[in-house]
C-alpha positions as CSV (number, residue, x, y, z in Angstrom):
1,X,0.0,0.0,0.0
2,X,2.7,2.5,0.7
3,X,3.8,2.6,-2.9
4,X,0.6,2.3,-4.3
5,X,0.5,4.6,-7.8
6,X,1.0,4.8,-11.5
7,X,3.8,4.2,-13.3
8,X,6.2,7.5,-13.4
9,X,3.1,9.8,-11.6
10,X,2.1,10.3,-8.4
11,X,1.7,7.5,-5.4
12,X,1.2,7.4,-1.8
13,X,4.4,8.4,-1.0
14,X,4.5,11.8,-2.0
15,X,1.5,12.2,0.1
16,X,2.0,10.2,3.1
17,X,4.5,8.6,5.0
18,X,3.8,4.8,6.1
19,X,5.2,2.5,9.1
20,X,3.8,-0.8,9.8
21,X,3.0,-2.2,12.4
22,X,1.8,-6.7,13.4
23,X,-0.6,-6.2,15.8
24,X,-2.0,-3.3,17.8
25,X,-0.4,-4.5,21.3
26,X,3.1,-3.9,19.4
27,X,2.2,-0.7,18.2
28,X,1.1,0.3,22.0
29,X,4.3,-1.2,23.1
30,X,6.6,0.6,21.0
31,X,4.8,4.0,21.7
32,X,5.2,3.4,25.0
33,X,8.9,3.8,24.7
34,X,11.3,6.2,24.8
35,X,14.0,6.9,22.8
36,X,17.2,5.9,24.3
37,X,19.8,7.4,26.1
38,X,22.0,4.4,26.9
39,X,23.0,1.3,25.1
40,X,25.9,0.5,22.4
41,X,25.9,0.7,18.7
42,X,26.4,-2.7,16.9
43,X,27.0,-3.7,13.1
44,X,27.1,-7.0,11.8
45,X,28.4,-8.0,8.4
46,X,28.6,-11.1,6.7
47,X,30.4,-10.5,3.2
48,X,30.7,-14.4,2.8
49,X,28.3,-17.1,4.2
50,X,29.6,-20.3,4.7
51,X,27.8,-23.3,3.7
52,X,26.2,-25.1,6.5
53,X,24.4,-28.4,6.5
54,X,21.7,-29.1,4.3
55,X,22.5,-25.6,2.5
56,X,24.0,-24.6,-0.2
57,X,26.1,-21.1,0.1
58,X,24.5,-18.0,-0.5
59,X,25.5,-15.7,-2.7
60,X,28.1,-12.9,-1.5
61,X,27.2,-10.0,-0.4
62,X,30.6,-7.8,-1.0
63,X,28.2,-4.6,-1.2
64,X,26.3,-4.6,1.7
65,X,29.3,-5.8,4.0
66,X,31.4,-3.1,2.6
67,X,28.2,-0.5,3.2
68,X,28.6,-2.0,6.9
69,X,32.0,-1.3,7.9
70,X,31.6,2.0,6.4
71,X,29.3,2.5,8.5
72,X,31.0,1.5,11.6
73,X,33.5,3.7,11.2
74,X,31.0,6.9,10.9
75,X,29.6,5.8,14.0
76,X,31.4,6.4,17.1
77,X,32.1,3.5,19.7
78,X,30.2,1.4,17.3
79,X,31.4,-2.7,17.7
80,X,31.7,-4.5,14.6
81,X,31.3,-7.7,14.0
82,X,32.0,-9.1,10.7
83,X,33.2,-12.6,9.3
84,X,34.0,-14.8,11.7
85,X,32.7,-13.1,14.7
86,X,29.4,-12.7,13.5
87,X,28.5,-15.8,15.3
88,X,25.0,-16.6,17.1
89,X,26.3,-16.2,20.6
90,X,28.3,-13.3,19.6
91,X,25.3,-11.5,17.7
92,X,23.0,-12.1,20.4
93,X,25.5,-11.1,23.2
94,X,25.7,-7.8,21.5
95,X,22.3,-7.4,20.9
96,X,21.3,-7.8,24.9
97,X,23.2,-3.6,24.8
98,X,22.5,-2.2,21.3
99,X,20.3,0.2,21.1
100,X,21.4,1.1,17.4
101,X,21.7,-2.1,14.9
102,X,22.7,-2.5,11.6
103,X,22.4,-6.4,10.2
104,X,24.0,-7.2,6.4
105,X,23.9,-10.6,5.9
106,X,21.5,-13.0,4.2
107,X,18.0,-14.1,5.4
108,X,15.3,-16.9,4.7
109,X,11.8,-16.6,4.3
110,X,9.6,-19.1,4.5
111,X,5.9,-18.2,3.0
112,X,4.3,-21.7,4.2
113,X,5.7,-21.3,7.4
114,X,6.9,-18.2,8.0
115,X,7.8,-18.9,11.8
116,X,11.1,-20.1,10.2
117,X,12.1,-17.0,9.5
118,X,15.7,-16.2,10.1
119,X,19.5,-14.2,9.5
120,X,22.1,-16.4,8.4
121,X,25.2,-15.6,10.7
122,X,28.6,-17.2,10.3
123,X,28.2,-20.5,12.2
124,X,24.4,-21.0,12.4
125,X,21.0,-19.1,11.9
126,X,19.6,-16.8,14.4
127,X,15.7,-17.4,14.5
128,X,12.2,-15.6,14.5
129,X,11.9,-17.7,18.1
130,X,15.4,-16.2,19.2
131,X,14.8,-12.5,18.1
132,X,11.0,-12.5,19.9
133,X,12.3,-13.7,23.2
134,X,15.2,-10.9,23.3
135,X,14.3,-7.8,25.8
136,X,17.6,-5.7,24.8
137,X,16.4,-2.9,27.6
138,X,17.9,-0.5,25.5
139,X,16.3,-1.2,21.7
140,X,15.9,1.8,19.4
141,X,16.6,1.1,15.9
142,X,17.5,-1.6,13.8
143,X,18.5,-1.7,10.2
144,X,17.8,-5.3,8.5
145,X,19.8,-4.9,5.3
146,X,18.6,-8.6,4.2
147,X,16.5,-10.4,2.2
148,X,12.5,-10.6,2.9
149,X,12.8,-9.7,6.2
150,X,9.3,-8.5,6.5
151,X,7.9,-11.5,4.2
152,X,4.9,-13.0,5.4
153,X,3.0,-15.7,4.7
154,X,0.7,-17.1,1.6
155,X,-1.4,-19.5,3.9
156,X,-2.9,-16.0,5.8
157,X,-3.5,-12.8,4.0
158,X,-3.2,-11.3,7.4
159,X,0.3,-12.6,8.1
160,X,2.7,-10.7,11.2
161,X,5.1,-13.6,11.9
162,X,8.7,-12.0,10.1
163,X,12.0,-11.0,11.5
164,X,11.1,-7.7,11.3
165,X,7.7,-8.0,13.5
166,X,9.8,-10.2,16.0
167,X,12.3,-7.2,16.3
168,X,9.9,-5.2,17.1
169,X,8.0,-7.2,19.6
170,X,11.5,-8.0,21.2
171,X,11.5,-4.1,22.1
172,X,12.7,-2.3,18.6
173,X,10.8,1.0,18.3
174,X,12.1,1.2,15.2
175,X,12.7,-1.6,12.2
176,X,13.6,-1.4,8.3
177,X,13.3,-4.3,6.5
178,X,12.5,-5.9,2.9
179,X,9.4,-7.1,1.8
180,X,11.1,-9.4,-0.9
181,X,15.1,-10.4,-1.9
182,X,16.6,-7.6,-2.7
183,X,19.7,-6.9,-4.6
184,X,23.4,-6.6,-2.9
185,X,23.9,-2.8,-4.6
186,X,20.3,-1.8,-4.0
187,X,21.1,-2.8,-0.4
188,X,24.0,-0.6,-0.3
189,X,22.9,2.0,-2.0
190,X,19.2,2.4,0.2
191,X,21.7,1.7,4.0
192,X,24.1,4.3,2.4
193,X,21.2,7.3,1.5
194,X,19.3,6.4,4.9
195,X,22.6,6.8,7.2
196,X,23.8,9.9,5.4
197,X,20.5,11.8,6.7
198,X,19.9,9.9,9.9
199,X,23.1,10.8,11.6
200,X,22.7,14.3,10.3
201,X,20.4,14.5,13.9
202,X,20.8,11.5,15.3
203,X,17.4,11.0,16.0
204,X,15.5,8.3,15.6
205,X,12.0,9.6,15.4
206,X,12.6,10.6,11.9
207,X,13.3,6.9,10.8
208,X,10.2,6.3,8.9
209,X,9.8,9.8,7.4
210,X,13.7,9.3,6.0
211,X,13.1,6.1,4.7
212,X,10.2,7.5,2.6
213,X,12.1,10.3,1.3
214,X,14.9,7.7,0.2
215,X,12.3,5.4,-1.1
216,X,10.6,8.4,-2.8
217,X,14.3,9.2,-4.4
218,X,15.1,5.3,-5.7
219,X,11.2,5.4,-7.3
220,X,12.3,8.7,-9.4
221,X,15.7,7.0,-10.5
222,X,13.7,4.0,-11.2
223,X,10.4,4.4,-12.1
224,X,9.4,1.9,-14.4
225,X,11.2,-1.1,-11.5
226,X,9.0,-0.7,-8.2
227,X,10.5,-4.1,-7.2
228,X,13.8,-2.4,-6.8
229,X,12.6,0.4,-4.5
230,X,9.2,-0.2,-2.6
231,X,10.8,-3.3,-0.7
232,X,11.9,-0.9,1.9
233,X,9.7,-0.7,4.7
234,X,9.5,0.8,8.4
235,X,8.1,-0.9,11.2
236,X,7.4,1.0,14.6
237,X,5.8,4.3,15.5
């Protein structure tokens, strides 16, 4: 709905600004918040992701790591963990302080069971189950530069269960995510955009109206390709 609109005209984006939200009793929750004063920024990368049991490897993602560690240096006091010490325990470890979080790696959807949802770390897969349980006191924002991370499922029109509803009900006021796979330099390019204007204030609050002002700027490079800009969604307040 948020990109609804003709081809090259107008759509609900230049007259409205959308965020989404799985049920009511998240959206009350994540109002209920305030923005943070404490907590740790974290970035995880996973340029390569190795091939684990009954998988075969992913593609690269050379563009959206790179994107990353960019922006972990732009970020003061910002922990990094890319590679090999993008593990599950590490991740999650990391997660329990951040209240900023950018994730590049891959993810997988599951439309007939979308409970399986999950991000594809370096030595195992951190879950829809894992992220919902999490209580990271300090959760503001997090940036899911991955695949279908706000997917849902074909069996319900009415769908919630993705990795981006889970951040959210694991305390996220904020979440970006992807409503389908996405391409590795559309990924970079959409993180890139975003963080140059976000950390012009530092404030989170303007997350969703950014996000449809980068979305707005994709659309008018790309017109006639919605399913290279209109993935991008917010989930929150």
């Amino acid at each position: 709905m948020h990109a609804a609109g003709r081809v090259a005209g107008p759509s609900l984006l230049d007259y409205a600004t959308s965020s989404y939200a799985p049920t009511l009793r998240a959206l009350a929750a994540s109002q209920s918040r305030h923005p943070s004063q404490r907590g740790t920024q974290l970035i995880v990368a996973m340029p390569v992701t190795p091939a684990l049991p009954g998988r075969h490897r992913p593609g690269d993602l050379e563009g959206t790591a790179a994107e990353a560690r960019i922006l972990a240096t732009e970020i003061t006091g910002a922990s990094l963990l890319a590679g090999e010490d993008a593990t599950v325990d590490n991740v999650t470890a990391h997660l329990a302080e951040a209240s900023w979080v950018h994730v590049a790696c891959h993810a997988v959807s599951d439309p007939r069971a979308p409970s399986r949802g999950r991000l594809l770390l370096h030595d195992g897969d951190l879950d829809i189950t894992q992220i919902s349980r999490m209580r990271p006191p300090n959760a503001d924002l997090i940036y899911l530069s991955a695949c279908a991370t706000a997917q849902g499922g074909v069996l319900q029109a009415d769908e919630v269960i993705t990795v981006a509803s889970a951040c959210q009900l694991a305390g996220f006021r904020h979440v970006i995510g992807t409503l389908w796979p996405v391409t590795d330099d559309h990924a970079a390019l959409a993180a890139q955009m975003f963080y140059e204007e976000l950390l012009k204030t530092a404030k989170t609050e303007n997350s969703a109206t950014i996000l449809n002002r980068i979305t707005r700027e994709l659309r008018d490079n790309e017109a006639d390709k919605p399913d290279l800009w209109s993935q991008f969604i917010h989930t929150g307040r």
